[in-house]
C-alpha positions, 0 to 999 in steps of 0.5 A: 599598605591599605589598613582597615580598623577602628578602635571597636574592632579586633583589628584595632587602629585609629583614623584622621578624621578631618573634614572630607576625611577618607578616613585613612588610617594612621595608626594601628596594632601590628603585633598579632598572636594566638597561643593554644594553650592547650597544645602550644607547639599550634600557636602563630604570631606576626609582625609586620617590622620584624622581631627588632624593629630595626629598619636597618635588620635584614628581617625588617619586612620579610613579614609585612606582606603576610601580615597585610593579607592577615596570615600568621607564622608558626611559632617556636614551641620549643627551644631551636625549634624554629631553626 
């Protein structure tokens, strides 16, 4: 997946940088949240392997594509809330 970034941008990832680099990202920060304290049942997360981590989970990657495109989730502001 195409990533962009660097270590001065909200989008924080890092980049080889080897000569005749086309500065391909290699690593970045997945996790993204925005709490409303104010009204916290508005607040949004993602992350891109899942809550686990865990390739083998089933859930694994149902949220890399929305975090590709810079979406965010809904979350849960209260207890089952989220189902």
């Amino acid at each position: 997946m195409a990533a962009s970034g660097d270590a001065e941008t909200i989008q924080a990832a890092a980049y080889a940088w080897p000569r005749r680099s086309s500065f391909t990202v290699t690593n970045a920060a997945v996790y993204r949240q925005i709490l409303d304290f104010a009204t916290l049942e508005e607040s949004v997360w993602i992350i891109p392997g899942g809550s686990s981590g865990r390739p083998d989970n089933s859930h694994y990657q149902d949220q890399l594509v929305l975090w590709g495109k810079g979406e965010l989730l809904p979350m849960a502001g209260t207890p089952g809330a989220a189902g």
